[in-house]
C-alpha positions in Angstrom: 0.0 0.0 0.0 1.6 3.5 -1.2 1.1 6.8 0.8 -1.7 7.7 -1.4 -3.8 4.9 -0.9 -2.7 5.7 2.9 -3.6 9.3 3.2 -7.0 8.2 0.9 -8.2 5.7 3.5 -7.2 8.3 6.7 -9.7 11.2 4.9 -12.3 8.2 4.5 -11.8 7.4 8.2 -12.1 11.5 9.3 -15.3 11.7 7.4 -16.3 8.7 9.3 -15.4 10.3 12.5 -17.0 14.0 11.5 -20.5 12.5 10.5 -20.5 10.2 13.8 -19.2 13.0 16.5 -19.5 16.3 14.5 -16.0 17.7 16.2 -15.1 20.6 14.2 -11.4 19.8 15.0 -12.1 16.7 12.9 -13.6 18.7 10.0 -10.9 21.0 9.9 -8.8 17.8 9.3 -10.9 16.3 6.5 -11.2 19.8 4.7 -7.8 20.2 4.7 -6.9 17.0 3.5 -9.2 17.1 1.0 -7.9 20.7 -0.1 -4.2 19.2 0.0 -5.9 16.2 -2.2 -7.5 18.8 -4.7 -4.6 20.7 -5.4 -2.1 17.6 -6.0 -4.5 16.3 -8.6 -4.6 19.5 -10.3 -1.1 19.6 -10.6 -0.8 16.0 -11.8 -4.0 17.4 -14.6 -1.5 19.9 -15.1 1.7 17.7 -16.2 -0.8 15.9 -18.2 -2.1 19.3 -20.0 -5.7 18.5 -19.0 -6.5 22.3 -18.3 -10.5 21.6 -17.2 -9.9 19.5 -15.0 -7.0 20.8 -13.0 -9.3 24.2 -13.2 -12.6 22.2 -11.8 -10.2 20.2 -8.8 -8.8 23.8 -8.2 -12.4 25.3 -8.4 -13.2 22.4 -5.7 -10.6 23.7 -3.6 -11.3 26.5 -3.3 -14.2 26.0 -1.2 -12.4 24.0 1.2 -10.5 26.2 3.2 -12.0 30.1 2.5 -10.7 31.4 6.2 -7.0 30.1 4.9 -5.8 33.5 3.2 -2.5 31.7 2.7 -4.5 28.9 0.8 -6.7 30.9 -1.1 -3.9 33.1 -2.3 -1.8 30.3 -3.8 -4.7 28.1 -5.5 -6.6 31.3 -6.7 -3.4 32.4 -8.3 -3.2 29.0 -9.9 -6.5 28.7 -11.1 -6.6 32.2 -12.3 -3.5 31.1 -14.9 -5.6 28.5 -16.3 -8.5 30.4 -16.6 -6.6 33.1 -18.5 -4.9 31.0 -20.3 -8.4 29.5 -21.6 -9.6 33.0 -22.3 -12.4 32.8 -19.7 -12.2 36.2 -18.7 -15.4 36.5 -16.3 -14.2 33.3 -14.3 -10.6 34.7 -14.0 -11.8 37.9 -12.9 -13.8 36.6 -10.3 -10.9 34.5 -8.7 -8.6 37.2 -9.0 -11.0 39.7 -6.9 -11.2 36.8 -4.6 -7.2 36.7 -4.6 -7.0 40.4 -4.0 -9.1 40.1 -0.8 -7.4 37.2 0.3 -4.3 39.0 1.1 -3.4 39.7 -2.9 -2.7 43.5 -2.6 1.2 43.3 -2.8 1.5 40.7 -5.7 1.7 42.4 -8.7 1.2 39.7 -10.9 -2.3 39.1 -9.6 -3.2 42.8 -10.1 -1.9 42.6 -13.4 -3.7 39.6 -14.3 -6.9 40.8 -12.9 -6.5 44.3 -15.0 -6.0 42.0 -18.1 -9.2 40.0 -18.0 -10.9 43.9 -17.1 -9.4 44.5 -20.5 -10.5 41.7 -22.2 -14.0 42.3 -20.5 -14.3 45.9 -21.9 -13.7 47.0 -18.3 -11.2 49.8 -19.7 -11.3 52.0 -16.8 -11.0 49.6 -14.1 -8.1 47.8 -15.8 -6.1 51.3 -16.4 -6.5 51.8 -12.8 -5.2 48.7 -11.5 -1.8 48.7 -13.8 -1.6 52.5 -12.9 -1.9 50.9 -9.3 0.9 48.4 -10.2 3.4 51.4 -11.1 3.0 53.2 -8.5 3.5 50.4 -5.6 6.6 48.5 -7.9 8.4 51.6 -9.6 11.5 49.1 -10.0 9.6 46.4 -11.6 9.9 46.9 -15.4 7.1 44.5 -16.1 4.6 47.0 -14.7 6.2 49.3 -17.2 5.7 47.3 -20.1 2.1 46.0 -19.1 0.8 49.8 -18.6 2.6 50.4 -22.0 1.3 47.8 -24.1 -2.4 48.5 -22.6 -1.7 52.3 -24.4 -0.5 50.9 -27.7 -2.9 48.3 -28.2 -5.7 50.5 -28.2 -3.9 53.7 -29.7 -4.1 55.8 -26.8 -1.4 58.4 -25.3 1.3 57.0 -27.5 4.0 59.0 -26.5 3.5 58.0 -23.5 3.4 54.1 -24.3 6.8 54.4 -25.9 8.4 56.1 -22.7 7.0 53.3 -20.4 8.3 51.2 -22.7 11.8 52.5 -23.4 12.5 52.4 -19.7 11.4 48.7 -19.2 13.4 47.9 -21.9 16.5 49.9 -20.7 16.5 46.9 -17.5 15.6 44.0 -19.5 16.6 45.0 -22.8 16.5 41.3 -24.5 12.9 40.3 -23.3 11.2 39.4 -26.0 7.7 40.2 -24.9 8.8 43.8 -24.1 10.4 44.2 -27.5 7.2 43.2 -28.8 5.6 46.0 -27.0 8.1 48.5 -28.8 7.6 47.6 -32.5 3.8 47.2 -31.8 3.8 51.5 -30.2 6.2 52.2 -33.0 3.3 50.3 -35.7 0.7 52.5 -34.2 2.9 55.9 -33.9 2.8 54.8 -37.7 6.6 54.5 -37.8 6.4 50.9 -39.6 10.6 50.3 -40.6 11.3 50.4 -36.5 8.3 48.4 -36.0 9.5 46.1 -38.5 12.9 45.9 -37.0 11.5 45.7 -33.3 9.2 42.9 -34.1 11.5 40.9 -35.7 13.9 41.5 -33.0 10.9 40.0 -30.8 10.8 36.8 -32.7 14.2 36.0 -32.8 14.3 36.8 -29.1 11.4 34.5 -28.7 12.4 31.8 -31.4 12.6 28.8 -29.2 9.7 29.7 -27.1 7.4 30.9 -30.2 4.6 33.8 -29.4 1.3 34.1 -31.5 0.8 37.1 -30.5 4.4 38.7 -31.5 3.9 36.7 -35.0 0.6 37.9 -35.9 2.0 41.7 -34.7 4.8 41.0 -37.4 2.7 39.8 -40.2 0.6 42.6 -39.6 3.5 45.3 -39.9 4.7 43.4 -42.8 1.2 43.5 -44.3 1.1 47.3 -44.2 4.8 47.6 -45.9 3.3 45.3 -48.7 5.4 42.3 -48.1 2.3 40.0 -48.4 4.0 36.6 -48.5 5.8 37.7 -45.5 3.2 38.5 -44.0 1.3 35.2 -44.9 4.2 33.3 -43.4 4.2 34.5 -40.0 0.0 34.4 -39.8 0.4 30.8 -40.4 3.2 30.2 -37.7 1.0 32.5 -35.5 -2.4 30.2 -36.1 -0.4 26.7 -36.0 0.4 28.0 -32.1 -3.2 29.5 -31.9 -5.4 27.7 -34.4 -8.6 30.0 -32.9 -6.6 33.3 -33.0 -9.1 35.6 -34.4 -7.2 38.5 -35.3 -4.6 36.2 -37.2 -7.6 34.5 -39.1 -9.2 37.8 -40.2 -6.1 39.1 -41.7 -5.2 35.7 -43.5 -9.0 36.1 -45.1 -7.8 39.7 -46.0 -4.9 38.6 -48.0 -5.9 35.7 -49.5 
């Protein structure tokens, strides 16, 4: 008999225990075996790439252990990756408030990821705030440069600005690829397209052994609007055999078909 069929047969037993005497030490036990339980077979649905169900046992766990802010913060940040990841923006939002409340206030990354699925939610305002939030409690974090940045550029908005954020992200980690990405995508919309060019593919060569959709389909559409149309197509179909549902990348290989 391994541990796990041990530790399996000892949370049988404490349920056994809680429904006969109804100790509350006892169901403290069982919740937190259970929650312990929970999390390791996420992790295993993980390794395996089985995204629903780690997010459903992590879903489960949640609800195990809601006075443990310790807990909640780790699983919720967990959860909240595969829920991004998935694109299910509402979901990750909710676990990410959850996060914040459960003690989430000086992790940056959870802010940020929260102010992302705002963004994707057309929750503009509320996202702004929380990477504005993000600079001003980590000014030596250049990730929180990048992030307010890239929010600017991608929707055309205070574009000078974008490229200073930028610029001084890049000045501490000047070969991260994502952040290069962020410069030839401000210098696209500044409509200075021979730097954005150059930036981008800067990006992907930075990025070649870990490929980006994202930082492809931002080349092909650069190359696109200098004309070079079979470049262009190239890097769309990199960009959708990453992301096969990648809208934006779809639309503009229908436009130059």
């Amino acid at each position: 008999m391994n541990l796990r069929h041990v530790l399996l047969l000892l949370g049988v037993a404490l349920i056994v225990l809680s429904v006969a005497a109804g100790q509350p030490i006892v169901d403290d036990l069982v919740k937190t075996f259970l929650a312990a339980r929970l999390v390791e077979r996420a992790r295993e649905h993980l390794i395996a790439r089985e995204w629903d169900a780690a997010a459903q046992a992590l879903s489960q766990a949640v609800h195990c252990r809601p006075e443990d802010k310790t807990f909640q913060l780790e699983v919720r940040t967990l959860l909240s990756e595969i829920l991004v990841q998935q694109k299910r923006w509402q979901e990750g939002a909710k676990v990410l408030e959850g996060a914040l409340q459960a003690g989430g206030e000086d992790n940056w990354i959870i802010r940020s990821r929260l102010a992302y699925c705002y963004a994707k939610l057309g929750r503009l305002a509320q996202a702004e705030r929380l990477y504005q939030e993000n600079l001003q409690k980590f000014p030596d974090n250049p990730e929180v440069y990048n992030e307010l940045g890239y929010f600017y550029a991608e929707r055309g908005i205070h574009l000078n600005k974008a490229l200073a954020l930028i610029q001084k992200a890049l000045r501490q980690k000047p070969y991260a690829g994502h952040i290069v990405d962020s410069l030839g995508w401000v210098y696209y919309q500044k409509g200075r397209l021979e730097e954005a060019e150059q930036e981008l593919e800067r990006a992907a060569t930075l990025t070649a052994n870990q490929p980006n959709a994202e930082i492809l389909y931002h080349l092909a559409v650069v190359y696109a609007a200098r004309k070079k149309v079979e470049q262009a197509r190239e890097k769309l179909q990199e960009a959708l055999k990453l992301e096969p549902d990648y809208a934006e990348a779809q639309a503009l290989w229908e436009q130059l078909r």
